[in-house]
N, C-alpha and C positions, 0 to 999 in steps of 0.2 A: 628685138630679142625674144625668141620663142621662152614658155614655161618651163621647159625642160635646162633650157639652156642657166635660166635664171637661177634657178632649183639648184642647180651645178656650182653656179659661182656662189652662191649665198654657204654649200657644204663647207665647202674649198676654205672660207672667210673663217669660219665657225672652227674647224680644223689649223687653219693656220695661229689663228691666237691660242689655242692650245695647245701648237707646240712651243708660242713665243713663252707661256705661265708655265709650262716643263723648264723648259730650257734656261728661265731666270731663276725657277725659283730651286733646282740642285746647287747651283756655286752659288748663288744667294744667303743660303740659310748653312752651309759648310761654311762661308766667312764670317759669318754673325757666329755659328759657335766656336769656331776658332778664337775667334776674337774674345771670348766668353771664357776660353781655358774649357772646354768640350772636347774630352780625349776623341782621338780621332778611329777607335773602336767604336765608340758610341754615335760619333757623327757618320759612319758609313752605316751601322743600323738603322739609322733615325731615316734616311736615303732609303731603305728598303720597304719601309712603308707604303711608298706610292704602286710597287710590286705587287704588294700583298694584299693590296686591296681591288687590285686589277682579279689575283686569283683570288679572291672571296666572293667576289657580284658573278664570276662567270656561271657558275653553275646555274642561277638564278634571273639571269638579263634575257636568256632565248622564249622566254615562255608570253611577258610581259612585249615583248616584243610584238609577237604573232599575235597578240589579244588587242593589244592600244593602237600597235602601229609605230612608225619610225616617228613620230612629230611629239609626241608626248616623252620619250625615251630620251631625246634630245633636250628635251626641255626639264628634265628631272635630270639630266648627267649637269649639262650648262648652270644648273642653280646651286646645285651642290657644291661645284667648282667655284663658281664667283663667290657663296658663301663661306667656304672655307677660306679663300683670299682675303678674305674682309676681317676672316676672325684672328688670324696671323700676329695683326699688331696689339690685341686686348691682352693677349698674356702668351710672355714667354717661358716656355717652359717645354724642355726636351720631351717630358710624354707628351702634352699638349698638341705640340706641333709634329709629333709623329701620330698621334691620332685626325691630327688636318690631313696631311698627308695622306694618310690611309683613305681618307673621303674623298681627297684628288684624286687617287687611285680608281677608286669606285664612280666617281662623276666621269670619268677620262676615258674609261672603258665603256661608259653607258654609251657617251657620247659618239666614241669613234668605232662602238661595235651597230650603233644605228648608221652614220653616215656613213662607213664603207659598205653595209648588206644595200642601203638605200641607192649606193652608186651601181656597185655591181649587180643588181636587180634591174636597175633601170636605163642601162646602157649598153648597145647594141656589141656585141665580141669583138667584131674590126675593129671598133675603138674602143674596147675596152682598156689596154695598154696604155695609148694615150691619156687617158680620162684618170689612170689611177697612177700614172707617173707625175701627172700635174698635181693630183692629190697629195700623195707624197712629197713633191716638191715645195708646196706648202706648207706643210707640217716642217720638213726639215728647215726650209726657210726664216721659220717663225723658231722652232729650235734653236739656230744658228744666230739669229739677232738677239732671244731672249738673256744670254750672259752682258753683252751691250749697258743691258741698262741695270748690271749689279751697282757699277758708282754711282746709280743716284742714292745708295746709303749712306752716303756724304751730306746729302741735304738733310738726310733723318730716315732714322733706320725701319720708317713704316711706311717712306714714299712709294718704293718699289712695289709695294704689297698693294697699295692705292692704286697703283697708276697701270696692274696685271689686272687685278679686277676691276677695274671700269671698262679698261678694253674687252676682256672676257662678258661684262654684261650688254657692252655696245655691239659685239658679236652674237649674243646670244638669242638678243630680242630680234633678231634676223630671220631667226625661225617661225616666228609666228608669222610670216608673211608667206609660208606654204602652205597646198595642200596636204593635209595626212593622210599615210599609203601607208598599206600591208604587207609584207610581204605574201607569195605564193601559200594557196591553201597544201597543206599535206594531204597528200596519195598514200596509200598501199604499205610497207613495214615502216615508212618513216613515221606513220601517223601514230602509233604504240606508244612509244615513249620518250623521256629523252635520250637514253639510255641506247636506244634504236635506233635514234637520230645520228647521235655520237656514233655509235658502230655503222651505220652506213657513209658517214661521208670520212670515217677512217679509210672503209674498204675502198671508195673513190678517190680521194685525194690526199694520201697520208703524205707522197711525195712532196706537194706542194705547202705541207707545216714545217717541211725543214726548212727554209731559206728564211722564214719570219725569226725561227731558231737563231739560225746565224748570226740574224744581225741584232738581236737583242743579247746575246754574248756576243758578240764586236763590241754594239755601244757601250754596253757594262762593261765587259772588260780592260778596254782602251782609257774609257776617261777613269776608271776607279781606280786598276792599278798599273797601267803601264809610267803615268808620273810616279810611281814608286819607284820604279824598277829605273825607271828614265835616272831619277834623281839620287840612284845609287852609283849610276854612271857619270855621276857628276854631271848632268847635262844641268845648262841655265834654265831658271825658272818659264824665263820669258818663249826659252823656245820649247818648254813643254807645249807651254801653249799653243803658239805656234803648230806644230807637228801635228797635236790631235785637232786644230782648226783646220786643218790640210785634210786630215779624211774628211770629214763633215763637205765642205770646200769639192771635193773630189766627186762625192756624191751627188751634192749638189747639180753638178756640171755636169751630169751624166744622165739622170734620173730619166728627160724626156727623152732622150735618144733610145736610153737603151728598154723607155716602154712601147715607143714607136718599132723599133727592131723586132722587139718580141708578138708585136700584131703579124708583122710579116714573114718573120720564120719559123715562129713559135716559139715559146715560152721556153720551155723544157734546155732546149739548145743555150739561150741566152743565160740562162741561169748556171748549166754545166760550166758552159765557157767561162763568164765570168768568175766564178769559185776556182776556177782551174790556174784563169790569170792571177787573181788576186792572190792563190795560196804563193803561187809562184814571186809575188814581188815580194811577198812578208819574208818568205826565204832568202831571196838574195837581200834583203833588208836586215837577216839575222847575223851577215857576214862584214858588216859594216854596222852595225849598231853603234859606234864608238863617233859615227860621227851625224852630228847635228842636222846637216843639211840633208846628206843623204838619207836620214830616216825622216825626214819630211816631205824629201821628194817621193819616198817609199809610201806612206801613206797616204798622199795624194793620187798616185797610180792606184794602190790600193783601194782607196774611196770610191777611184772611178768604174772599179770592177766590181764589187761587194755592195757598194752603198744605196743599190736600189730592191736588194733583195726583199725586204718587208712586200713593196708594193709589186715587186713580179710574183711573189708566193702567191699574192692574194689573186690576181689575175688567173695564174695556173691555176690556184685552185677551183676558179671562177672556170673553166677551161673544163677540167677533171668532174665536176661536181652535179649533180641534179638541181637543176632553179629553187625547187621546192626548200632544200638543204643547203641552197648558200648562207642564210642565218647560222646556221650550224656551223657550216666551213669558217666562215667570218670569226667565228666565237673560239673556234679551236684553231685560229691561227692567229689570235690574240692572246690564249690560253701559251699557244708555243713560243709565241714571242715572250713572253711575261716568265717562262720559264728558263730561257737562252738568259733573260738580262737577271734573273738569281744566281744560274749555273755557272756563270761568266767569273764574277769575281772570287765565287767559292772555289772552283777549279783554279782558276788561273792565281787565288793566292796560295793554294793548296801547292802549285807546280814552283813556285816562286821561295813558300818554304823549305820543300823537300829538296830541288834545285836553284839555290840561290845565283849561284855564277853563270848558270846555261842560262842561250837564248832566251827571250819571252815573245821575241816574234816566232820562233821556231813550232813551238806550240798552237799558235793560232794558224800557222801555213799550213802544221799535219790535220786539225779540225773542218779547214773548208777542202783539204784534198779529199778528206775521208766521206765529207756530205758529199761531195759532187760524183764520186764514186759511186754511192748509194742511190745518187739521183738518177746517174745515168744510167745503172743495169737495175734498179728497181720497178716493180709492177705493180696496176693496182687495177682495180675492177673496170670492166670498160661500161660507161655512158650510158647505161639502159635501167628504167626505174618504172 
């Protein structure tokens, strides 16, 4: 196994258990306050912290970057992380553990704004697609098993918390076994400021921040309030479940096909296309709402058309961007992503009060017609720096 290769799979590890300590610790710490009598206004803020701490580090993660390098960035996101998991079980307490949160946020961002610049810098465009659909695959992987191990709260309501952070540090010491890399020195306006920075790879790749958008309002808005709306409809608890496992599921199943596709036809097409299908199942999905199966098989179809947008955005923008300014690109489509999964549940409870008895897939089918729309007859700066 060449360096390179290694380097690949050690990101891949480091990223997957950070999505398995996402992914346990949302319905983790919603059942512990539930279970606590923690109004469930306070338990969807307390969730919001991991958000806001994603946008608090951004403005300040690119600079620190291009000075240390990827390997130090990693190793300051990964401690953070494993330290706030550890601290979880010393004292419960809803600001407490939304100021953990908030350090998740910031450790989560370090970490996965180092490992995506690190991949897409250092892997060849043919496969760029492959490389970052496995990346992704990963992450959602370890997303999709990390609910799995909420019933070890059964054994004691700090095992979980034990058992995310030891894996996050048996991932984390992984990284010491690379070399530390830079990214690209800055050229010409990008080198002025950040501010410079930012405005340049807007003018290149603004196209390619909407899809990270999308899917960070999909993810927020699907698991936050579609079980509201679900369970206003009377559906069963078990097949909430169910239904939002099936997008995940959907995604899943799709992720390396449709990074592979997009090496060979390009990016731009696969991302239309898909926004185009998926708007279209959520719609016929809003006409049949009433029944269980069919809005499971709906969001399963769905899944498999939307659910890979994070990691095609990042490629496109990879596509769109200047080498120099992929750190940048990386940052600000973390920044949109982190914004989609705020706007998600604030819109769509906003559409939910204003409209209680209409659609709530309908809403989300007019949102990806309208990006893909924007996608396909939008422009942005061509290639040249």
């Amino acid at each position: 196994m060449s360096y390179n290769q290694r380097r690949f799979i050690i990101l891949v590890i480091i990223v997957s258990i950070s999505g398995f300590s996402q992914g346990m610790l949302l319905p983790l710490i919603s059942v512990i306050f539930e279970g606590d009598g923690v109004s469930s206004t306070l338990n969807g803020l307390n969730a919001t912290g991991l958000y806001i701490g994603t946008l608090l580090i951004s403005p300040f993660i690119e600079q620190p970057l291009r000075k240390y390098g990827y390997k130090p960035i990693i190793v300051f996101g990964g401690a953070l992380v494993f330290t706030s998991l550890i601290l979880f079980p010393f004292w419960k307490s809803v600001m407490f553990w939304f100021i953990l949160r908030l350090l998740i946020g910031i450790g989560d961002h370090a970490l996965h704004f180092a490992t995506q610049t690190w991949i897409t810098t250092s892997t060849a465009s043919h496969k760029l697609g492959k490389a970052m659909s496995i990346y992704g695959l990963s992450f959602g992987i370890g997303f999709a098993v990390g609910p799995l191990f909420v019933p070890l709260i059964k054994i004691s309501e700090s095992f979980p918390f034990i058992v995310s952070s030891a894996l996050c540090l048996v991932a984390w010491s992984l990284v010491f076994l690379l070399k530390n890399e830079k990214p690209e020195t800055l050229a010409g306006d990008a080198n002025q400021n950040s501010f410079s920075r930012y405005k340049l790879a807007v003018k290149y790749g603004w196209i390619a921040f909407l899809p990270p958008f999308v899917y960070g309002f999909l993810e927020s808005s699907l698991n936050a309030l579609f079980p509201v709306y679900a369970l206003r409809k009377d559906f069963n608890l078990a097949y909430v479940s169910i239904i939002l496992a099936s997008f995940s599921i959907g995604a899943i199943l799709m992720q390396f096909p449709l990074g592979a596709l997009g090496d060979k036809i390009g990016r731009r097409k696969v991302i239309v296309s898909g926004l185009m299908v998926g708007s279209t199942f959520f719609f016929i999905g809003n006409f049949w709402e009433n029944s269980e199966i069919f809005v499971a098989a709906t969001f399963l179809l769905a899944g498999m058309s939307v659910g890979s947008m994070f990691s095609l955005g990042i490629t496109y923008m990879t596509d769109l961007t200047p080498k120099e300014l992929l750190p940048t690109g990386n940052l600000l489509c973390g920044i949109f992503f982190s914004l989609g999964s705020l706007s998600g549940p604030l819109l769509g409870g906003l559409y939910l009060e204003v409209f209680p008895d209409s659609g709530f897939l309908f809403v989300i089918s007019v949102m990806l017609l309208i990006v893909a729309i924007v996608i396909l007859f939008g422009k942005t700066k061509k290639l040249s720096i």
